[in-house]
C-alpha positions as CSV (number, residue, x, y, z in Angstrom):
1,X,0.3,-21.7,15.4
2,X,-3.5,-20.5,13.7
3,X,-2.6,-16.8,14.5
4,X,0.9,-16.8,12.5
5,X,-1.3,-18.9,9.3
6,X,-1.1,-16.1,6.4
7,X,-4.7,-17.3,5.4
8,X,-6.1,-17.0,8.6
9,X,-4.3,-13.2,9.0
10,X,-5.2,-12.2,5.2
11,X,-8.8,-13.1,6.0
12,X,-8.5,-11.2,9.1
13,X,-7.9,-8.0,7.4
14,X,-10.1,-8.6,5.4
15,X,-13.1,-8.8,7.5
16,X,-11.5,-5.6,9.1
17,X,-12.0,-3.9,6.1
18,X,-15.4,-4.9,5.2
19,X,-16.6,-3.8,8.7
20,X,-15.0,-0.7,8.2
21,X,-17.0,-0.3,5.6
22,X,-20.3,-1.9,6.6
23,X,-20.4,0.0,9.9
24,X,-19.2,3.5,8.8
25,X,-15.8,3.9,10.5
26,X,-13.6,3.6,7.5
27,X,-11.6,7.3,8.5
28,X,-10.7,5.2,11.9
29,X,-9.3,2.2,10.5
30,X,-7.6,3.9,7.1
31,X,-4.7,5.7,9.7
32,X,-4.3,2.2,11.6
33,X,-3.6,0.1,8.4
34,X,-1.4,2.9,6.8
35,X,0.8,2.8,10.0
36,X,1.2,-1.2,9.8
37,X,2.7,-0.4,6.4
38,X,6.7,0.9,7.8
39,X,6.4,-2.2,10.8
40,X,9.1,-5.0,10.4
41,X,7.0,-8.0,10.1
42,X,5.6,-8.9,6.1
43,X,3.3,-10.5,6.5
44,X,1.7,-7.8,8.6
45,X,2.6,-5.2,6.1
46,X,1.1,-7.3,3.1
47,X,-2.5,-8.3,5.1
48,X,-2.7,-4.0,5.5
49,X,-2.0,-3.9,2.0
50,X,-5.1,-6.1,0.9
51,X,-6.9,-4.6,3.4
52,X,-6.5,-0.9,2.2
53,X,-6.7,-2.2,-1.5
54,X,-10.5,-3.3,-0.1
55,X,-10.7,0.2,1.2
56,X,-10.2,2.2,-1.9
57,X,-11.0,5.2,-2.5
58,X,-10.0,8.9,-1.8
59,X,-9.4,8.0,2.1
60,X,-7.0,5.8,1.4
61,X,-5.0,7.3,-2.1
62,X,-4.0,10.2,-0.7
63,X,-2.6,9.2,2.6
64,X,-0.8,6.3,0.8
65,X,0.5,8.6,-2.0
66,X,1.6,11.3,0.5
67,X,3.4,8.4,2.5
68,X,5.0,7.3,-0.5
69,X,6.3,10.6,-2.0
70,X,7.7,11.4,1.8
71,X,9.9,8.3,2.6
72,X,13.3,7.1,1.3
73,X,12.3,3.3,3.1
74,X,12.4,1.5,0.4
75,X,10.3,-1.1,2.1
76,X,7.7,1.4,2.5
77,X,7.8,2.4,-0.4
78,X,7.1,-1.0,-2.1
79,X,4.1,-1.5,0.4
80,X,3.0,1.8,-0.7
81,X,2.9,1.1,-4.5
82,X,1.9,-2.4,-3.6
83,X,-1.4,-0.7,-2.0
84,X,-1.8,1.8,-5.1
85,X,-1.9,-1.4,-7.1
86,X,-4.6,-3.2,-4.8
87,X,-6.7,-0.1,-4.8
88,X,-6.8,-0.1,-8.6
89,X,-7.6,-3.7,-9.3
90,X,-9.9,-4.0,-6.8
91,X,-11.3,-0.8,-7.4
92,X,-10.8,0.0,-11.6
93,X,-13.7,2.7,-11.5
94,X,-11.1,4.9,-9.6
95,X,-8.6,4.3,-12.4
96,X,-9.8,7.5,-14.1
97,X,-9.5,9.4,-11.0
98,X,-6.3,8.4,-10.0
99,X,-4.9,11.1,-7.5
100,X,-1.5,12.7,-9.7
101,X,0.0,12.6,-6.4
102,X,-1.2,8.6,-6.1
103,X,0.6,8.4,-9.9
104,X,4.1,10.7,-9.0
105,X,4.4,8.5,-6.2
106,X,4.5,4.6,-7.8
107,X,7.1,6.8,-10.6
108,X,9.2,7.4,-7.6
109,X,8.7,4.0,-6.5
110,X,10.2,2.4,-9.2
111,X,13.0,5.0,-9.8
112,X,16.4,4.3,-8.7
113,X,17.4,6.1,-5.7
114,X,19.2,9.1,-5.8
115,X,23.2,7.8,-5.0
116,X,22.0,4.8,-7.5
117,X,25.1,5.0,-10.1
118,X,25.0,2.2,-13.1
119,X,28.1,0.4,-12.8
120,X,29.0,-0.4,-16.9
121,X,28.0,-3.6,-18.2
122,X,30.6,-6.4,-18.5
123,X,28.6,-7.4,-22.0
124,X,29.0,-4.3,-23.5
């Protein structure tokens, strides 16, 4: 089916994003795409993800950084540092800038979780 093609859906998004932008209503559309990043379906999650990363920006590093320091999904979480990522290569003048929340948050996204206990190494 067209609608399920992960071109057809990434290029979707994308033209979402750039209308956002060319017509103004980015503060609308930033809330929708950073809800479609805790549904169930990937490829839905990843097309937000590109989207937001087109985005950039303040409206959409804070929100994203505030969602990622807040949730123990761990599938969030990885959509949320997946974003981060997107908004800094497709967007290296905000490097600089980088929110210290936007930074905490990809450290706690790649930290173990908290009942994660090393079991000892059977090459050791």
């Amino acid at each position: 089916m067209l609608l399920r093609s992960p071109t057809i859906r990434r290029m979707g998004y994308e033209a979402i994003a750039e209308k956002a932008i060319n017509d103004g209503i980015v503060d609308e559309i930033v809330p929708r795409l950073i809800d479609m990043l805790t549904i169930e379906e990937m490829g839905e999650r990843r097309s937000a993800v590109q989207a937001l990363g087109i985005i950039g920006g303040d409206r959409v590093l804070k929100p994203i950084a505030d969602l990622l320091l807040s949730t123990d999904d761990t599938t969030v979480r990885a959509s949320c540092s997946k974003c981060l990522g997107a908004v800094a290569l497709k967007n290296p003048e905000t490097i600089p800038d980088f929110p210290q929340s936007a930074l905490d948050g990809m450290k706690k996204a790649v930290a173990p979780p908290p009942h994660f206990h090393r079991s000892p190494s059977p090459f050791s």
